[in-house]
Structures are given as structure tokens and as C-alpha cells.
N, C-alpha and C positions, 0 to 999 in steps of 0.2 A: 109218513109217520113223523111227529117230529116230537121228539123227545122233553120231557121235563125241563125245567132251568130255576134253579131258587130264585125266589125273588130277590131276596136281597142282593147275589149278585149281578142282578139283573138292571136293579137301582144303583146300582156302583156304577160313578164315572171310570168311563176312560182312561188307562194310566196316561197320567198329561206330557210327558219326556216323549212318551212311542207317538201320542198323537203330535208333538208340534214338530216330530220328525217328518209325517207324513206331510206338513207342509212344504218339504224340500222336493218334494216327484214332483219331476218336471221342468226344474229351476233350473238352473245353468249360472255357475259364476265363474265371469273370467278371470282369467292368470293375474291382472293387475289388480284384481278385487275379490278376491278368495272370500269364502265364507267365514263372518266369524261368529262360531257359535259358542254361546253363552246361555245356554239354555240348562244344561246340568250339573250338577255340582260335583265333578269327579277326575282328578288324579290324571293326567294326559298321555302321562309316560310311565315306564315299566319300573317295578323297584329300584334301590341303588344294586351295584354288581355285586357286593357283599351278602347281601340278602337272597339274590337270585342263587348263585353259589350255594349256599345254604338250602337251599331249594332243590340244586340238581342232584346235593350230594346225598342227600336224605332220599330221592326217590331213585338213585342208583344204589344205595348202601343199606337203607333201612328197610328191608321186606315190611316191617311192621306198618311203617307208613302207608301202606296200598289196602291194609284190612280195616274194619270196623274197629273205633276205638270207644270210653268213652262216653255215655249219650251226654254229659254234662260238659265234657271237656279233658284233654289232656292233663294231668294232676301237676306236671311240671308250671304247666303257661297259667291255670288257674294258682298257684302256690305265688308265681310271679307278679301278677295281678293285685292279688293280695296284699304283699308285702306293699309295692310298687305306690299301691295307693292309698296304704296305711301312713307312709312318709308323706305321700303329697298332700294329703289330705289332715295329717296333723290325727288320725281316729287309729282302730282297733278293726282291723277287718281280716277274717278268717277264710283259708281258701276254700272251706266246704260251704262259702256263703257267695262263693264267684261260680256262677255258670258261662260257659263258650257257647254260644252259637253261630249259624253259619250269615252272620250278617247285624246288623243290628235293624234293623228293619223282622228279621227272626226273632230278636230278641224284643222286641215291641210287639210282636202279636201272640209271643209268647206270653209275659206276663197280663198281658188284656183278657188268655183265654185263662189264666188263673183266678181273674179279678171278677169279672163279669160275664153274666149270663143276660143271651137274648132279652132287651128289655130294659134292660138298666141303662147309666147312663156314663158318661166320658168326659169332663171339661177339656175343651181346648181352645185354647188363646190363638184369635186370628188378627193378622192370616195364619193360617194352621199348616203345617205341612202335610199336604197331599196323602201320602201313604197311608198315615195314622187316620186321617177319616176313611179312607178306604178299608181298613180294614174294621174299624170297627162298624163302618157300611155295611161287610160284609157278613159280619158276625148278629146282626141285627141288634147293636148297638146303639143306643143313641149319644151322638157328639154333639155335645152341648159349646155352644159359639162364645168364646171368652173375651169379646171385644179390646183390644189395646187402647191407650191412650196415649196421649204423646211422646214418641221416642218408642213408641209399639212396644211399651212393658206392660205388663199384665197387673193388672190390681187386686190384691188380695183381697180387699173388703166387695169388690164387685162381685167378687170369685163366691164368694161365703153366700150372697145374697142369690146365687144359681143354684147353691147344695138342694139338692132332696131326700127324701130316704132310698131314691132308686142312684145316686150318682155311689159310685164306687173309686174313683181316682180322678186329679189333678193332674196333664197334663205340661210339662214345660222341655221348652228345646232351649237352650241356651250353650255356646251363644246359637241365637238362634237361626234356623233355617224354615220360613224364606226372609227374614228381618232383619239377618246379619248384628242384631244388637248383643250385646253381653247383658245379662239379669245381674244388677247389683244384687253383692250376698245378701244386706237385708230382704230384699225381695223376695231369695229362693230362701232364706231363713222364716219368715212371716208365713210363706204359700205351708212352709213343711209345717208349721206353726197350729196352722189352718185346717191341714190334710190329719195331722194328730190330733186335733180334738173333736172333728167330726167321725174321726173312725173309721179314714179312706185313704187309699193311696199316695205321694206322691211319687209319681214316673220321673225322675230328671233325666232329660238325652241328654249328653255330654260330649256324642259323634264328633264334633269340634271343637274339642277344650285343646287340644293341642296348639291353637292356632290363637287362642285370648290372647289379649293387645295386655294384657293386667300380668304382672308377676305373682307369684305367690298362690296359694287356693284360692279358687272363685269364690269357694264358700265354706263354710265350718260345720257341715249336718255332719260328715264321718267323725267330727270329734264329740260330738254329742252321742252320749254311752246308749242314748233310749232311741237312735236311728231303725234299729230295727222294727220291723212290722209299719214302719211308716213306710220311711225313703227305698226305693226302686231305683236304680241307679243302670242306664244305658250308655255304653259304650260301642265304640269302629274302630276296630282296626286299620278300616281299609284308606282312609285318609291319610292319617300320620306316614304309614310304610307303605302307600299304592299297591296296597292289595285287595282292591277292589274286586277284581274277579274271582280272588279265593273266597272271599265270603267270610269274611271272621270279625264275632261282634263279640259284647260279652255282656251279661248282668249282672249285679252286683246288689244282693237280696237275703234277708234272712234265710238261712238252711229249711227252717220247712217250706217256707215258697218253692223253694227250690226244688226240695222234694215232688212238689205237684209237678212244678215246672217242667222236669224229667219224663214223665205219661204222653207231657205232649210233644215234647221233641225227640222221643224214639219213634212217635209217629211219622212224625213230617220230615225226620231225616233221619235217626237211628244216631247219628255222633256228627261234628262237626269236623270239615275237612282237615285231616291227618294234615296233609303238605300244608294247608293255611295256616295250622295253628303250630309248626313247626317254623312259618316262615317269621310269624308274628312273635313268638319266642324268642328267637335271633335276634330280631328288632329289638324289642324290648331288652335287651339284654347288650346290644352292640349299637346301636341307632340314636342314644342321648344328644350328642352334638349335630351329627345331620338331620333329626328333627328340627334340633333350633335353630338351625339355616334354612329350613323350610319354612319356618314359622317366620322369621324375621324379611325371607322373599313375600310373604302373603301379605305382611305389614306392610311393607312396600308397596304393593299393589294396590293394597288397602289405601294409600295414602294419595295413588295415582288416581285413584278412582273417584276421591273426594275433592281433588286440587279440580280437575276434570268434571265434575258435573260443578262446578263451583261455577263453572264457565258456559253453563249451557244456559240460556236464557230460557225461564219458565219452569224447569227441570226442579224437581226437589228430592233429594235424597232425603229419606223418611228410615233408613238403617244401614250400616255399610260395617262389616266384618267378618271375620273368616274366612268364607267362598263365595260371601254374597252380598251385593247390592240391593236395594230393595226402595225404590223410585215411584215419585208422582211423575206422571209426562201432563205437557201442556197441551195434546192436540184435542180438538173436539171427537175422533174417531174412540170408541171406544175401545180395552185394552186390547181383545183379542181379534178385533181389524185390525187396528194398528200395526199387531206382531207379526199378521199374515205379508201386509205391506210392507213391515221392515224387510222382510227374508227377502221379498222380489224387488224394488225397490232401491234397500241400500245394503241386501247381505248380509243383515246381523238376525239371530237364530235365538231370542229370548222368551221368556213364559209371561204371559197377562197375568194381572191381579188378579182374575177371577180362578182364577187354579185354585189360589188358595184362600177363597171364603167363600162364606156359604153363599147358593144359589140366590138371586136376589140383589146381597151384597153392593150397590149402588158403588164402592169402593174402588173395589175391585174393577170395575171402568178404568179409575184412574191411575192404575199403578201396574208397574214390570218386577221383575226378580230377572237381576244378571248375576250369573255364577260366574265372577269376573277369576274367580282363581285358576280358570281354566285357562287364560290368557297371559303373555306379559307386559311391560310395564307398555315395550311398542307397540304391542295391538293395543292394549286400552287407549294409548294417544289416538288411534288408527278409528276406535270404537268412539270414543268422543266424536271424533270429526267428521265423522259418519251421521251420527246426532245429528251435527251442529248442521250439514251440507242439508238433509233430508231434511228439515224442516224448515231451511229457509226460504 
């Protein structure tokens, strides 16, 4: 007997991080040439000690922290949130219009199941990131392909000309993941411009605004008193304060969205983890300058990474910021030979262009995504030279 399967998840790719792992069975790299994997975009090491602390004392001292809290989020870290990003952002933002979720990747399939139903439609600017067509894959969604154009920003008037009566929201990642570029504010200002007089979403992820090369707000929509019912606003915890495996995202949305929003995440989890939003509270609250020592190490690396393909012959970097690189390569092998060959070959563990566009996608041949933030400045010299040794 073999059982049902929807089709739509059945038409979902592969998540592409678990499959380019399985190209490691079987490899073998020696002590002098360690694997360097640059394939995910994720945090390597455990909190700072101060946050951790905060962590043990809460699950030794708080009974409260081990039960159901909740389904929208602890009232303290949403109230923080709030405030937090009323200042940064120059706007008016109230905490009964911030929901927790356990991830922001949660918080993105959250509001998509608010926004659309089976059938309708999704702009996303490619390369896209992965997840986000995955889910709306699985939702029987259609992802509408937002082609970039130079420096892989997205154009508003292209964007206009994809609307239909069936698209329901505007996707954008900035800075972006897998593109690594920052969206000038006119950009994300035009798109919300866009999204408000067609009568549709905009989603902003903002997972990596911590890490913008830019001082000051990316952008000005929270100061704009009519943000609501437009702007969608996604945020991570787990970048800034490496708490990745705690799970903690947040959105940031009109209160009645909110309200729906709720139906679905007592479903799918009932409340967001007690200890994670305790941990991210801490942070947020104690973590301002060891952010910006993180932030200024990525710039760093940001800077190693552009000196370094500057020097690879044929190699073009097409976007480089926050945790990501995002490259044309010169060989004739297409992306995802290429990437299988790296790992056996010269050790290095990155994702092909085609991950992240659509099937077809001619592009995506030509280009990688390295989550360089995962390394430092001496492994990228190390990852350069690797390049530079395997191709010649």
C-alpha cells in the first residue's frame, strides 16, 4: 500500500543546504586541507558568554520558561522590538503590531498563509532565495520570477508589468540573500510605492540588516504614517546574536494581520521558544556594541572577499554583502558539476546558481553563492587560492 502524497509537495525541490551536504559521503579531506564549507549562511560559533548566562539562568530560575507562552510572542521582547525600531527607523510602531515567531523563515510562511490562497500569485526577484519558493511550492502558490538587472536590483516598473489580479505580494530580501547586494531606499521606497497602489503586499526580509555596509535606516517606509496594510516587515534573530537554533524571527505588520497571523501559529507551534525569546531580549537589550564588532568583522571579510576575487581571472562577482558572495565562475562545466567537483577536487562546499532560479534559468549555470561569513579573513585568502590552484 503506499500512501497519498500532495502534489505540491511532491513538486518541491529538495531543500538545497541538506542536498549539497550529501555531497560530502564519502569524500575524505586531509588535515593539510580541511574542508571549507561555504555553503550556508549561518553563525559558526555559540552566543557571546553573557547571553548564554542569560540562558542558563532563565532555565534554572524561571519555571515559567519551560511552559506555553504567548502564540504571538513574549509582551516584554515584542514591546522591545517596537520601540527598538521606532528609533531606527525614524516611524511609529506599536507592540501589538510585532509578532515572535520561531524563526524567520516561520515568519515568512506565516504571512504568505495570510496573504494567499492556492492559485494565486508571489513576485520574487531572482535569484530568489530558496525557502521562499519552497514554500510558496508547497502551498500551491505561484512564484512569479522577478528577473534582476545589473548589480541584481530589482526594478519596479518590471515588477508592475508581472501584476495581475491573482498576485497578492512583492517579495524582497535586502540586503539580500543569495545576492548579498543592499536595495537602495529609493528602490525599497518605489517597490512599497508599487505594492500600495496595486492593493498587494509588500514582504521586506530584513534577516540581515544588522550586517548593512550603510549607516543610518536602509529605508524610510516606517516613517511613513500609511505603512500599514502595505509593508510586511521580516526579521532574525538568529544572525545578529547566534541563535540560530533557538529559532527566533519576528514580523512586523498591521495588528489585524496579526490577528489572522495568530490561527496559524498556534497551529504550527502554539508560542515561540520561551528560552529563545528570552535569549534575544538579553541581546537586544545588552548586545548594542558586540553587534557592531560583528558587523564591522563581516565588513572585513566583505572587503577580503572583493580584494580576492578582484584577483581571480574570469571570476566576476555579480554581489557581495552581509554573509554572501554571489559570483559568475569562468569554467565551461555547468554550476552544479562544477560544485560537486569543487568539494572532491579542491574542498570547497558552495551552492550552484541554479538553486536559486527557476528551472530552465540558462543563469544559473553560470554563477555560486558563498556564504563567506561563515569563514575568516584566513580562510578566504585559503578559499581564493583554492580557486585560483583548481582552475589553472
Amino acid at each position: 500500500m503506499v500512501l497519498p502524497l500532495n502534489p505540491d509537495i511532491r513538486a518541491t525541490f529538495l531543500p538545497p543546504v541538506m542536498e549539497a551536504r550529501r555531497w560530502l559521503e564519502g569524500v575524505t579531506f586531509p588535515p593539510e586541507r580541511p574542508l571549507i564549507n561555504v555553503s550556508q549562511a549561518a553563525p559558526m560559533e555559540a552566543p557571546p558568554e553573557g547571553l548564554r548566562q542569560a540562558l542558563a539562568d532563565a532555565a534554572l530560575n524561571q519555571p515559567e520558561a519551560h511552559l506555553y507562552g504567548p502564540v504571538l510572542g513574549l509582551p516584554e521582547l515584542r514591546a522591545e522590538v517596537a520601540a527598538q525600531w521606532s528609533i531606527a527607523y525614524g516611524g511609529a510602531i506599536a507592540p501589538a503590531e510585532v509578532a515572535i515567531t520561531q524563526g524567520c523563515n516561520q515568519a515568512f510562511c506565516t504571512v504568505i498563509t495570510t496573504l494567499a490562497a492556492s492559485g494565486d500569485e508571489v513576485l520574487l526577484p531572482t535569484p530568489w532565495y530558496f525557502n521562499h519558493k519552497m514554500w510558496l511550492d508547497m502551498q500551491g502558490v505561484g512564484a512569479v520570477p522577478l528577473p534582476t538587472g545589473p548589480g541584481l536590483i530589482p526594478d519596479p516598473d518590471e515588477a508592475a508589468a508581472l501584476i495581475t489580479p491573482r498576485t497578492r505580494a512583492i517579495v524582497l530580501v535586502t540586503t539580500n540573500n543569495p545576492g548579498g547586494v543592499e536595495y537602495p531606499a529609493e528602490t525599497v521606497r518605489a517597490f512599497f510605492e508599487l505594492a500600495k497602489a496595486k492593493g498587494i503586499a509588500l514582504i521586506l526580509d530584513e534577516t540581515y540588516r544588522d550586517f548593512d555596509a550603510r549607516t543610518g535606516a536602509p529605508h524610510d517606509l516606517f516613517a511613513d504614517p500609511d505603512w500599514r496594510g502595505t509593508l510586511i516587515h521580516l526579521y532574525s534573530f538568529s544572525k545578529a546574536y547566534r541563535l540560530t537554533g533557538h529559532r527566533v524571527g519576528a514580523i512586523v505588520a498591521d495588528a489585524a494581520r496579526l490577528s489572522e497571523a495568530e490561527k496559524f501559529l498556534d497551529c504550527v507551534a502554539i508560542c515561540p521558544s520561551q528560552l529563545g525569546q528570552i535569549g534575544a531580549l538579553w541581546g537586544m537589550r545588552n548586545l548594542t556594541q558586540w553587534v557592531a564588532g560583528e558587523r564591522d568583522e563581516i565588513l572585513t571579510r566583505r572587503r577580503a572577499m572583493t580584494e580576492g576575487f578582484a584577483q581571480l581571472p574570469g571570476w566576476k562577482l555579480l554581489g557581495c554583502g552581509a554573509f554572501f558572495a554571489y559570483a559568475e565562475h569562468p569554467h565551461p562545466l555547468p554550476s552544479p558539476e562544477l560544485a560537486k567537483r569543487l568539494v572532491r577536487e579542491a574542498g570547497i562546499l558552495l551552492l550552484p546558481g541554479t538553486m536559486f532560479r527557476p528551472e530552465g534559468d540558462a543563469r544559473g549555470e553560470r554563477e555560486v553563492r558563498i556564504a563567506f561569513a561563515n569563514i575568516g579573513v584566513d580562510d578566504i585568502a585559503r578559499l581564493i587560492a583554492r580557486f585560483a590552484e583548481w582552475q589553472s
